[in-house]
Every structure is written in structure tokens, then in C-alpha cells.
C-alpha positions as CSV (number, residue, x, y, z in Angstrom):
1,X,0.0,0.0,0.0
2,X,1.7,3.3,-1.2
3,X,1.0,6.5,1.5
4,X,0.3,9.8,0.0
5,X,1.6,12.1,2.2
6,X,0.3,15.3,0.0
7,X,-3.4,14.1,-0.9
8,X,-4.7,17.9,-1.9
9,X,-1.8,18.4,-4.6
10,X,-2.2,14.8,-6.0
11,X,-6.2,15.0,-5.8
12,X,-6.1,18.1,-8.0
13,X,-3.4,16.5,-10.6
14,X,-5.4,13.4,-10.4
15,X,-8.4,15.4,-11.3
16,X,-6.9,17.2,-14.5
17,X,-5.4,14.1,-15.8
18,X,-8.5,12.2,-15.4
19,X,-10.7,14.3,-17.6
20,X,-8.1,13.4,-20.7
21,X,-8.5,9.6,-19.9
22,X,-10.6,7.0,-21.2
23,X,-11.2,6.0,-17.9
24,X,-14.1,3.9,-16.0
25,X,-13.9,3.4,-12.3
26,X,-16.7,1.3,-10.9
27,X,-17.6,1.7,-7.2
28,X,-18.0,-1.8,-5.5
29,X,-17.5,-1.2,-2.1
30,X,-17.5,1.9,0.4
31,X,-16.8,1.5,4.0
32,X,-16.6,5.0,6.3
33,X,-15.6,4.8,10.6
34,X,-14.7,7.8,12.0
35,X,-12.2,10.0,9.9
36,X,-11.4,6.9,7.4
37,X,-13.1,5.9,4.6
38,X,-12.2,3.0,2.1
39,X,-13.2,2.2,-1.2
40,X,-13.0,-0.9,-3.5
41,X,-13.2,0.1,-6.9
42,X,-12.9,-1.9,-10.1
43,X,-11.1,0.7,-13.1
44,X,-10.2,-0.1,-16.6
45,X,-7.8,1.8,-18.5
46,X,-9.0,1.0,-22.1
47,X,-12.6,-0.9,-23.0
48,X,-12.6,-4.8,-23.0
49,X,-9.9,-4.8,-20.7
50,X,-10.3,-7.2,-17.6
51,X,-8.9,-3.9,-15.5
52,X,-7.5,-3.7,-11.6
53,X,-9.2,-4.0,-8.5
54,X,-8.2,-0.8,-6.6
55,X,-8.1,-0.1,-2.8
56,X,-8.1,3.6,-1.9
57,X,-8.2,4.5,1.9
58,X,-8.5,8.1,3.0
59,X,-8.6,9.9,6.3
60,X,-10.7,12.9,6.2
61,X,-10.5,15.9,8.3
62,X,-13.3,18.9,8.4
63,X,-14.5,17.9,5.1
64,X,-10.8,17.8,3.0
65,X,-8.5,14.7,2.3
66,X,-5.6,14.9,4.6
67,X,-4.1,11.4,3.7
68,X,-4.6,9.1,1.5
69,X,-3.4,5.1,0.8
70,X,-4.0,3.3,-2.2
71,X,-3.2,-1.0,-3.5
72,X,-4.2,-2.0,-6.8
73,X,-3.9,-5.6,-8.3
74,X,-4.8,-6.6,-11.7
75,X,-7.5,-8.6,-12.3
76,X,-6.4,-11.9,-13.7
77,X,-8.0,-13.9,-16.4
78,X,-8.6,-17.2,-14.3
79,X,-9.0,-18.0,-10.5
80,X,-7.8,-20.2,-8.5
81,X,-11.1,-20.6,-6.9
82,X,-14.4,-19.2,-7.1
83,X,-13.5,-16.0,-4.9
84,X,-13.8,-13.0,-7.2
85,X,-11.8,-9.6,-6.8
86,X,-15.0,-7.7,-6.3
């Protein structure tokens, strides 16, 4: 899991690169206690694309970003078991 220790500077370049991308992020899971909030999403870079599950944790302080965490895996084409990534 790789810490961001500047989460406004990166949200904003995060938000200006995004708009240019081809981008879709899927919401799967969101989980909020206290001042930290997670969510599983699934993204794909480029249509028919399997894509990576992605972990983003954030701790959130009067109503601003003030940390954020993030893992992402790729989803693979076959499973081991019947366990999905989302």
C-alpha cells in the first residue's frame, strides 16, 4: 500500500489528468468509521480490458483529504477458486 503524504496536490493533478483519460472506475465497495473511509473500486484503462481492483483508503479531516493510501492488483483472467476480486 503506497501512502500519499500530500493528498490535496495529487487529488487536484489526479483530477486534471482524469478528464483526458478513457477511464471507467466502478464503485464496488465503500466503508466509512470515523475520519477513514475506504473504497474498492474496479477501473479499466481501455474498454474490454479485464482492469484492476483498486483499494483507496482516505482519512478525512473537516470535510478535506488529509491522507490518502491506495493498492491495486490486476484482475487476472482465471482463479484459482471461485473467490472474485470484487
Amino acid at each position: 500500500m503506497r501512502r500519499r503524504p500530500s493528498p490535496g496536490r495529487a487529488v487536484r493533478r489526479f483530477i486534471t489528468e482524469f478528464a483526458k483519460w478513457s477511464v471507467s472506475v466502478t464503485p464496488k465497495r465503500v466503508i466509512a468509521e470515523g475520519d477513514l473511509v475506504a473504497v474498492q473500486s474496479h477501473c479499466v484503462n481501455t474498454p474490454g480490458e479485464r482492469g484492476r481492483a483498486v483499494i483507496d483508503r482516505f482519512r478525512v479531516r473537516d470535510g478535506k483529504i488529509v491522507e490518502h493510501w491506495d493498492a491495486m492488483q490486476d484482475v487476472p483472467e482465471t482463479s484459482a477458486n471461485d473467490n472474485t476480486m470484487f
